[in-house]
C-alpha positions in Angstrom: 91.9 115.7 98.6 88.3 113.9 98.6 86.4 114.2 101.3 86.5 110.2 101.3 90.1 110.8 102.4 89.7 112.8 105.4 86.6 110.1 106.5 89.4 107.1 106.2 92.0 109.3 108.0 89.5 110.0 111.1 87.9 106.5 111.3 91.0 104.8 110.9 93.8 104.0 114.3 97.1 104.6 113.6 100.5 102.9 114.4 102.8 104.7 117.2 106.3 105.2 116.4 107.9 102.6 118.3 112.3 101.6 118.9 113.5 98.9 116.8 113.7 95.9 118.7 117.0 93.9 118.4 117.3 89.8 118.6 120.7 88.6 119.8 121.7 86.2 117.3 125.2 85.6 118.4 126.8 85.8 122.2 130.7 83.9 122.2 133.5 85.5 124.5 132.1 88.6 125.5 131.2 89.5 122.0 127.5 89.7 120.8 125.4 90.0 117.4 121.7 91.6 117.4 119.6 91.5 114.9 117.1 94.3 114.0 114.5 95.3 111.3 110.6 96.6 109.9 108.4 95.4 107.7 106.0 97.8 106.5 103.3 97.2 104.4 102.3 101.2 103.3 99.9 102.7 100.6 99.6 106.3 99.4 96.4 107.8 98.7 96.9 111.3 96.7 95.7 113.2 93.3 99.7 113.1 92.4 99.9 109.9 90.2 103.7 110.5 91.3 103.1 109.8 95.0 100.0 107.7 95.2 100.4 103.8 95.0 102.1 101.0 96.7 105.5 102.1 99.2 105.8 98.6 101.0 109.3 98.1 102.2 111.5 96.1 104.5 114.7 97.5 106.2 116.9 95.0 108.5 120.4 95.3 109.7 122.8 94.1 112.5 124.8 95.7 115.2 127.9 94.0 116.7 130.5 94.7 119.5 133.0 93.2 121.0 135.2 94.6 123.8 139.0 95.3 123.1 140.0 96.1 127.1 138.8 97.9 130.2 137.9 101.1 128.0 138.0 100.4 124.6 134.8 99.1 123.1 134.5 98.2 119.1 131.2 97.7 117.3 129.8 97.7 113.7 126.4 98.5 112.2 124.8 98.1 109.2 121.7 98.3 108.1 119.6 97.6 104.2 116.3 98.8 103.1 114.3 97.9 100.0 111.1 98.6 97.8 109.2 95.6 98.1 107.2 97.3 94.7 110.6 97.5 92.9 110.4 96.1 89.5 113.8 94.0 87.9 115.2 97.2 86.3 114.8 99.7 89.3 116.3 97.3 91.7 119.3 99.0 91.6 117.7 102.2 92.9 115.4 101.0 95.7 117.5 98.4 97.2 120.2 100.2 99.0 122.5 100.0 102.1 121.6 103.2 104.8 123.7 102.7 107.2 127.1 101.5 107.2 129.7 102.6 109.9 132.4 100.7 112.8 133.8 102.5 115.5 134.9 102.2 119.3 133.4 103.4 122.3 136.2 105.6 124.6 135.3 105.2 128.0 131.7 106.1 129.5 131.5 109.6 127.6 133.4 109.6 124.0 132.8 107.3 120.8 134.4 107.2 117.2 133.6 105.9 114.5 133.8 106.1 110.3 131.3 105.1 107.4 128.3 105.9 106.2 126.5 107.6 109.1 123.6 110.3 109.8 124.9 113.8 109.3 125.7 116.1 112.0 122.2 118.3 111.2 120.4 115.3 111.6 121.4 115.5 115.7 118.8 118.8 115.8 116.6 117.9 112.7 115.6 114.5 114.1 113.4 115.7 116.7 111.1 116.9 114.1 111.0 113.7 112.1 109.2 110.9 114.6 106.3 110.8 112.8 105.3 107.5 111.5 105.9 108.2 107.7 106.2 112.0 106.7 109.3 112.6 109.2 112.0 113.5 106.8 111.8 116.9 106.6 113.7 119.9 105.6 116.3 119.6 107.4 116.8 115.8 106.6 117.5 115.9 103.0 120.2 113.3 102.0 122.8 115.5 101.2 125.4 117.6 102.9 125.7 116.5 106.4 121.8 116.3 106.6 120.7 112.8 106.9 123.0 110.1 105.6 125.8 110.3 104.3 128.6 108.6 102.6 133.1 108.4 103.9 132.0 110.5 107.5 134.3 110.1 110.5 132.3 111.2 113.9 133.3 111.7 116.8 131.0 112.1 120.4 131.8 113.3 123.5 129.4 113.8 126.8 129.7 116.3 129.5 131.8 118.5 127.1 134.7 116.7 128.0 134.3 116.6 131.8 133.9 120.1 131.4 130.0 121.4 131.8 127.8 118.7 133.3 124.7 117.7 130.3 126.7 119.7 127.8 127.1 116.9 124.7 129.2 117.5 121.6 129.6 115.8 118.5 132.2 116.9 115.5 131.7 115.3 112.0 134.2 115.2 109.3 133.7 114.3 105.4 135.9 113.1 102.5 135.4 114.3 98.9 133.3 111.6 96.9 135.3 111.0 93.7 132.3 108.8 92.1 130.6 112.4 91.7 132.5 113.0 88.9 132.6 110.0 87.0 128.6 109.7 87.6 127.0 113.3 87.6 123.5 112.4 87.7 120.9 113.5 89.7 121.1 111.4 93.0 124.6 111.8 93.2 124.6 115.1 92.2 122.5 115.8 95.4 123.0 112.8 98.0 126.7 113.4 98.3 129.0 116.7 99.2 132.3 117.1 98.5 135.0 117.4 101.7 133.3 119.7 105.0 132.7 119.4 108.3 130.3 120.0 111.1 129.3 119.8 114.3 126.3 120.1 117.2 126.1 120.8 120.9 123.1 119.6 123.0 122.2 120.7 126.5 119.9 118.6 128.4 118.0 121.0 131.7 117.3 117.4 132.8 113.3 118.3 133.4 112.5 116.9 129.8 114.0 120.4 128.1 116.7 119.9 125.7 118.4 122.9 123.8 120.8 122.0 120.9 122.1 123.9 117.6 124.2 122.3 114.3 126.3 123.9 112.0 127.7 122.5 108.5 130.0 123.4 105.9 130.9 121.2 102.6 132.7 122.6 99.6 130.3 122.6 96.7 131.9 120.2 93.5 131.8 121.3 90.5 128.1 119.6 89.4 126.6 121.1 92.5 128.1 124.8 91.4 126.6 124.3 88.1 123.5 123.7 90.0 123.1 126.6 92.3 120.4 129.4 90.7 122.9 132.5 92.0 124.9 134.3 89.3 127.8 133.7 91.4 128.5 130.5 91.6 130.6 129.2 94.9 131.9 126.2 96.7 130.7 127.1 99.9 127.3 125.6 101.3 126.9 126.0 104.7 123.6 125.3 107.2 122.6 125.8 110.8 119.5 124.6 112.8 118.4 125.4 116.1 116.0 123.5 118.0 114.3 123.1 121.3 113.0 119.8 122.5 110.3 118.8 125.4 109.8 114.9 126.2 108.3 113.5 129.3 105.7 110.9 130.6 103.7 111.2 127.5 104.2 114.0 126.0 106.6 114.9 123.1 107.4 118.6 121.7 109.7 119.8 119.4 110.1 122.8 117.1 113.2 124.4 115.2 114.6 126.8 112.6 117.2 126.1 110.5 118.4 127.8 107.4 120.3 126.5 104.4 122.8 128.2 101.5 123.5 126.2 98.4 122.2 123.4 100.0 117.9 122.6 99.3 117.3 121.0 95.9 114.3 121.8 94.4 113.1 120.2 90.5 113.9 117.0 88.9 117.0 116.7 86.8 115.9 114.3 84.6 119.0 114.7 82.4 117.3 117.2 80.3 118.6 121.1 80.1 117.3 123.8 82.3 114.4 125.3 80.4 111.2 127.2 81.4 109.1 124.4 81.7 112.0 122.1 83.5 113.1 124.2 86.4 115.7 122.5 88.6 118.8 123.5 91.0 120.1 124.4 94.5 118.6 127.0 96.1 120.9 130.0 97.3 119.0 130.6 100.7 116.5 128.9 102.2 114.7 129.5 105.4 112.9 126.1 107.0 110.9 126.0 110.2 109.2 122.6 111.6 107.4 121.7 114.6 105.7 118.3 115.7 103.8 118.0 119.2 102.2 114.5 120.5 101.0 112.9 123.3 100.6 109.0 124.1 97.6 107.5 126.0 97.6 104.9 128.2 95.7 102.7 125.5 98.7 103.2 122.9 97.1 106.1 120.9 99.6 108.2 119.9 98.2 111.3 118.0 100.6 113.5 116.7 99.9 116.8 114.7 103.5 118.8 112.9 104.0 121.3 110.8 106.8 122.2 107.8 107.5 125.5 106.2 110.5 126.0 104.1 110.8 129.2 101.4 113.4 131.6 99.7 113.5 135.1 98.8 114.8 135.3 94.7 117.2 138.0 94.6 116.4 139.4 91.1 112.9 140.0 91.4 112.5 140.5 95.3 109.6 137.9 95.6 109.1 134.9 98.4 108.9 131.2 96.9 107.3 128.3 99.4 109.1 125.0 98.3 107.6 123.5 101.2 104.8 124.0 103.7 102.5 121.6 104.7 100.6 120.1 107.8 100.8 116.9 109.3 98.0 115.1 111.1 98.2 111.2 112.3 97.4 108.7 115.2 99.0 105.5 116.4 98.3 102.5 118.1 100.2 99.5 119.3 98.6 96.2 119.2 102.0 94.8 121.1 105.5 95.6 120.9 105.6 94.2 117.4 102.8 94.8 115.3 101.3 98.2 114.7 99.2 99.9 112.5 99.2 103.9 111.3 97.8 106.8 109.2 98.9 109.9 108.1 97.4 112.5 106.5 99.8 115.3 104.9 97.8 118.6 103.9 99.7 120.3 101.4 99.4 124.3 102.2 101.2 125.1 98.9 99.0 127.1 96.7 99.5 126.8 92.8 101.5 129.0 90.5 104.1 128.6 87.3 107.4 128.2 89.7 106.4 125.0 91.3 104.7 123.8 88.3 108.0 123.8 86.2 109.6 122.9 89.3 107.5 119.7 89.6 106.7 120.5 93.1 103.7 119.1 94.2 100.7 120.7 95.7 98.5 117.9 96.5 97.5 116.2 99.4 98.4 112.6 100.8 97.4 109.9 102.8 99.6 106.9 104.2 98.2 103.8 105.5 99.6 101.1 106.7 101.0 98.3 109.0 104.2 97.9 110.4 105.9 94.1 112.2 109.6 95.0 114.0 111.7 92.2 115.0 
């Protein structure tokens, strides 16, 4: 990265990350329609011709409910995001629906619902993602129960059940995805599992300490067997993460370890075979740690500093492979509650060698800048 970089990044105020801000658009017999959504206008700056370039976007969705009786509550979300530098023919691929999903509230303490939702390991990886623009990590790939994904029913339940006091539970449950085998392509191939389940428990210390763990297991389809670099090829593909979380006043700390089997993709299948030069697949075992620590003046400047390491150990030859490890510097500010500004500077730690060159894994470095109005 030029040194011209790293003088925009420290002269520059950044955006804080702030909570979508919902309009009521509809209110009629106790039933109610809120509005929500970001405009963004971003720019990369990096050596990688890949990554560098225009990354404007829009997302904006709507959340309903309506009560049934004393303890039954329904409500609906969905919510639509798209490339605002999509040309004609990639419409298609950057103008998608994210979140889809209805469901009922039970009472004070338990909530169903069924759709396209955020994956169980996204309860635990989350609190490593709140940086303004490089916060989907490792552990928030979309695939396997790890960010969002597709036919999940979820259920939520506080206080274990009236159990243990702080103690809250979530179990996740996901169909098979026939499209996967009429469409084997790449994004499908790794944005959607076949039938698994999963689940998380989260203990709040009320003094701003939070302790949780996830677990997930999906049976592996066919495409994503062909797919895995083991020998032995196997449905199973499993994950766990365990995390600890500090937030109080103005202060914000997280940090986990997760680890993944059959689960991180690493290359681009670009429809052409496996060869030397075109590395691609699942990886058998990966190990992924992440950490992210900020703190929020009374001004509005919200620095934040995190950190990603993810690698796995080849069984043939005995040797360690990074697929990920970088650092993550950025700042904040809020001009009001809806317009902000940010910048983040990602320092790539990977260092250069054949495996991620025919993996087309970048090693360069990247800057975001950018401007962000919520309504």
């Amino acid at each position: 990265m030029k040194l011209r970089y790293l003088t925009i990044f420290l002269s520059v105020l950044a955006m804080a990350t702030s909570n979508v801000n919902a309009t009521e658009i509809y209110n009629k017999d106790n039933s109610k329609i809120d509005l929500f959504g970001q405009l963004t206008g971003l720019h990369y700056l990096s050596h990688d011709k890949d990554l560098s370039g225009d990354q404007s976007n829009i997302s904006y969705g709507i959340y309903a409910e309506t009560p049934l009786n004393d303890k039954l509550n329904a409500f609906g979300v969905w919510e639509y995001k798209a490339m605002l530098h999509s040309s004609q023919n990639r419409i298609t691929q950057d103008h998608k629906t994210v979140l889809g999903y209805a469901g009922v509230n039970i009472g004070e303490h338990a909530k169903f619902d069924f759709g396209k939702n955020f994956g169980i390991m996204h309860d635990i990886g989350s609190w490593t993602s709140q940086s303004q623009e490089f916060g989907r990590h490792v552990s928030c790939i979309d695939n396997f129960f790890s960010s969002r994904s597709a036919n999940i029913a979820t259920y939520r339940n506080d206080n274990f059940f009236g159990l243990v006091d702080n103690l809250n539970v979530a179990i996740q449950y996901q169909g098979k995805n026939n499209n996967l085998y009429k469409n084997p392509n790449k994004k499908v191939i790794r944005e959607f599992g076949g039938e698994g389940y999963g689940f998380s428990m989260i203990y709040d210390f009320k003094n701003g300490i939070y302790a949780g763990a996830a677990y997930t297991s999906v049976n592996a389809n066919n495409n994503q067997q062909f797919l895995q670099i083991e020998e032995k090829h196997t449905k199973d593909s499993e994950a766990y993460s365990l995390g600890i979380k500090y937030e109080i006043d103005n202060t914000y700390f997280a940090i986990l370890y997760g680890e993944t089997r059959n689960i991180t993709p690493f290359g681009k299948n670009d429809n052409n075979p496996v060869s030397l030069n075109n590395l691609y697949g699942l990886i058998n075992k990966a190990k992924n740690i992440e950490f992210l620590a900020q703190y929020e003046f009374e001004s509005g400047l919200r620095p934040s500093i995190g950190y990603v390491h993810s690698q796995w150990k080849d069984k043939s030859s005995g040797e360690r492979q990074k697929l990920k490890e970088h650092l993550e510097i950025g700042t904040s500010y809020v001009f009001n509650k809806n317009i902000t500004t940010f910048i983040n500077y990602q320092i790539n730690l990977l260092k250069d060698n054949y495996f991620l060159r025919a993996s087309s894994i970048s090693t360069d470095n990247i800057v975001a800048l950018g401007m962000s109005y919520v309504f």
